[in-house]
N, C-alpha and C positions, 0 to 999 in steps of 0.2 A: 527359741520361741516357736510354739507349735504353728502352723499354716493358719489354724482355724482360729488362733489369738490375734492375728492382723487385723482383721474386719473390726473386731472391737475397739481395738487401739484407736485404728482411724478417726472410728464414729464420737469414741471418745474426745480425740484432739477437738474436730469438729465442732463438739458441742462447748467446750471450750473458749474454741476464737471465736464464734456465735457470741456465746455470754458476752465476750472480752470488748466488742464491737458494739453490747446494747448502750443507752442510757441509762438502763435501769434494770432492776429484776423484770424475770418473764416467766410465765408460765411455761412448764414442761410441755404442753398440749401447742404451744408456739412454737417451740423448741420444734419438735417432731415436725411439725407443717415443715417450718423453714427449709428443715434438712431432709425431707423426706425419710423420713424416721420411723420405724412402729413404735408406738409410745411407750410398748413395755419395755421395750431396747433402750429408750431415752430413760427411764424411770427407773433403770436399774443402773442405767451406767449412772446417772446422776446419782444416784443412791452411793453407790462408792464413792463418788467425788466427794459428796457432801462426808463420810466417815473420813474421807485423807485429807481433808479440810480445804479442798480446792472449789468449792461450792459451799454457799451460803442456801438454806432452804427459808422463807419468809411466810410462816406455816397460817398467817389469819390473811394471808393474799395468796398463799397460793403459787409465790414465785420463789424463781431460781436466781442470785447471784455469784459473782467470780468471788470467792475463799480466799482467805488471810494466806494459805500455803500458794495461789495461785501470785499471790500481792510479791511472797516473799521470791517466787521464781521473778519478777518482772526487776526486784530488786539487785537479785545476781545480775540478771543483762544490764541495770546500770554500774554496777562495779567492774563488768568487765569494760566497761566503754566500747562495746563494739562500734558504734555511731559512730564516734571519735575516728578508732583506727579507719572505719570505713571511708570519711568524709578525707582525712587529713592529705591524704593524693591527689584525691581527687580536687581538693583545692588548692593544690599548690600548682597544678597545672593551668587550674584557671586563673592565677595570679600570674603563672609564667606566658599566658598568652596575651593576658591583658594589660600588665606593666601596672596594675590595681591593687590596689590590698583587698585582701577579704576574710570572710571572717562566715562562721556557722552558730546558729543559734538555735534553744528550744523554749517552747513558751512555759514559764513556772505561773500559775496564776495569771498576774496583769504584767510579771515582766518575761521578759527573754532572758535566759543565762548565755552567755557566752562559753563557747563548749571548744571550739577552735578560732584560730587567728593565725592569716600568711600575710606578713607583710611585704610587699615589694618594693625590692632596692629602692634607696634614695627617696622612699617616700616617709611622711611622718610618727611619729606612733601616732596612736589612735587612742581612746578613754576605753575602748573593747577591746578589752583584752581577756583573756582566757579566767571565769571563774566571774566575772562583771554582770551585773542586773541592772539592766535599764527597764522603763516604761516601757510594755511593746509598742504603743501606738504612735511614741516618738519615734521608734526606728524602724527603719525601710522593712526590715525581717521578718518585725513583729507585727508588720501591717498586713504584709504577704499572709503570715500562719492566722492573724486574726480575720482574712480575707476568706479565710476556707472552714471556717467555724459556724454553724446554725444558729439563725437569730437568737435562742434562748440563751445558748449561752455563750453569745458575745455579752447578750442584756446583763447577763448574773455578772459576767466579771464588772461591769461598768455599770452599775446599779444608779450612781448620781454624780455630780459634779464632781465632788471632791476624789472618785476613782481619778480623774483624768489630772496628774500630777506632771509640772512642768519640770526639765532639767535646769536649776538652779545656774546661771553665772558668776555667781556673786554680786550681780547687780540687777536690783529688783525689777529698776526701768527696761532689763531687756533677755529679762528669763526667755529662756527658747520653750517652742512648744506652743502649736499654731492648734491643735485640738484640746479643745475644752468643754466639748459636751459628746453627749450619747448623738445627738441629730448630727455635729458636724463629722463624727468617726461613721456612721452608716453611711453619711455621701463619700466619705473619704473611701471606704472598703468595697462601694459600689464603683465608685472609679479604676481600682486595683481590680476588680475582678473585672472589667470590659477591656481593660489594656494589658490584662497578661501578667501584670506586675507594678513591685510596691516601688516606693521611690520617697525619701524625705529631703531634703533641701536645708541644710542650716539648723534642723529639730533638736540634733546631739551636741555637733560642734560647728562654731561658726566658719561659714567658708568653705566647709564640707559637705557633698550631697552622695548621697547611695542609694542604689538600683537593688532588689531581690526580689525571688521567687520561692515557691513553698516547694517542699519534697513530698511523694505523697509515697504510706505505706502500702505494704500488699492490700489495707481494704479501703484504701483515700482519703487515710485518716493524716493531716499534717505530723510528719515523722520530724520535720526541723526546717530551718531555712537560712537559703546562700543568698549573703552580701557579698558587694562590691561597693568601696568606700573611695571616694576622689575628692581633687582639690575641684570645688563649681568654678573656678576662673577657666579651669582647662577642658572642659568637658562641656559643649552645650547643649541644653534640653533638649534639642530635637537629633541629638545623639545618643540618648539614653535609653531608646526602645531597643535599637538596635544593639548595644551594652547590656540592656536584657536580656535579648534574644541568646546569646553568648553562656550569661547565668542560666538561662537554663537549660540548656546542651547538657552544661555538668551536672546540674541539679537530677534532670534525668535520668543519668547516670548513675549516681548515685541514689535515686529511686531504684533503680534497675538491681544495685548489688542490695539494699536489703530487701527487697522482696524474693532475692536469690534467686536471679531470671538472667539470660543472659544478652 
């Protein structure tokens, strides 16, 4: 590649993780500001974009979005699991220090999927297991990732009552699942963000409580989030910050390898 093709490349990428970071389409003339751009550099590299199908053009607004070919690159990194490979050490160490199971999640909609699970010796399985979709709002993870999300669209996932679904016992008189409206999940997520971290009590399974913290990517976007699951007899509340504190050392860490920083 010639010297004087770099520059393009760049600006290229650039305009890319820009789009990839809006909520929505934007004007090319935004575009430019952001990145300090000259517009015709923006209008042309867009121009390509939009022919290799990595840009959407929105011709009666005027705006630019991220291309079905950009969708299907985003596609590959989930087939390769990097996330997986990157977290799976990283949590095994934090099980190894905690004597805790735990577990990593991502938010799909209104649940979390369960993406990894390390359990530690002698302790129980758990209903999270690798490949599992719970409610995020019943568990500790999904409180964490739904803690870091902007009012609109915590609102759209949880439009009304019936979003907020309890985990089932098999006994009606004592379904778990202490949030049941949009007012009690904003004071729930407002307390998660003043103390650093999420925490459910009995939500998933009875007798069990878990502490977690969100990952954030290169642009603070929640990338996923680490649990730690215990029996509440042996664990008590006013230990659980500091059990936090802990999760997120690695959580950290793991922010730190995908943003590819050292």
């Amino acid at each position: 590649m010639a010297t004087s093709d770099v520059p393009a490349a760049r600006s290229t990428l650039r305009i890319l993780q820009h789009l990839g970071r809006q909520r929505g389409p934007v004007p090319a003339s935004a575009i430019a500001a952001a990145l300090e751009l000259p517009r015709s550099t923006v209008y042309r590299l867009l121009g390509v974009l939009q022919q290799e199908g990595f840009v959407l053009h929105f011709p009666e607004s005027r705006r630019y979005g991220i291309g079905v070919a950009a969708f299907e690159l985003s596609s590959g990194f989930l087939r390769q699991e990097p996330l997986t490979r990157l977290a799976r050490p990283i949590l095994a160490a934090l099980v190894d220090e905690l004597g805790q199971s735990g577990h990593l999640t991502v938010l799909q909609g209104r649940d979390v999927l369960y993406l990894v699970e390390e359990r530690a010796p002698g302790r129980p399985a758990l209903v999270t297991d690798v490949g599992v979709r719970l409610p995020s709002h019943l568990t500790a993870s999904g409180r964490a990732l739904l803690a870091t999300l902007p009012p609109n669209q915590l609102r759209a996932l949880f439009p009304d009552r019936a979003a907020f679904a309890a985990r089932s016992t098999g006994d009606a008189e004592h379904d778990l699942g202490a949030v049941k409206s949009y007012g009690e999940l904003k004071r729930l997520l407002e307390s998660v963000r003043r103390q650093g971290y999420a925490a459910e009590d009995g939500d998933v399974t009875a007798e069990l409580a878990s502490v977690a913290v969100a990952v954030r990517d290169h642009s603070g976007w929640p990338a996923a989030g680490i649990a730690v699951t215990f029996a509440r007899a042996e664990v008590a509340p006013e230990a659980w910050p500091a059990l936090a504190d802990d999760v997120r050392r690695y959580a950290a860490e793991l922010s730190r390898r995908i943003r590819g920083t050292l």
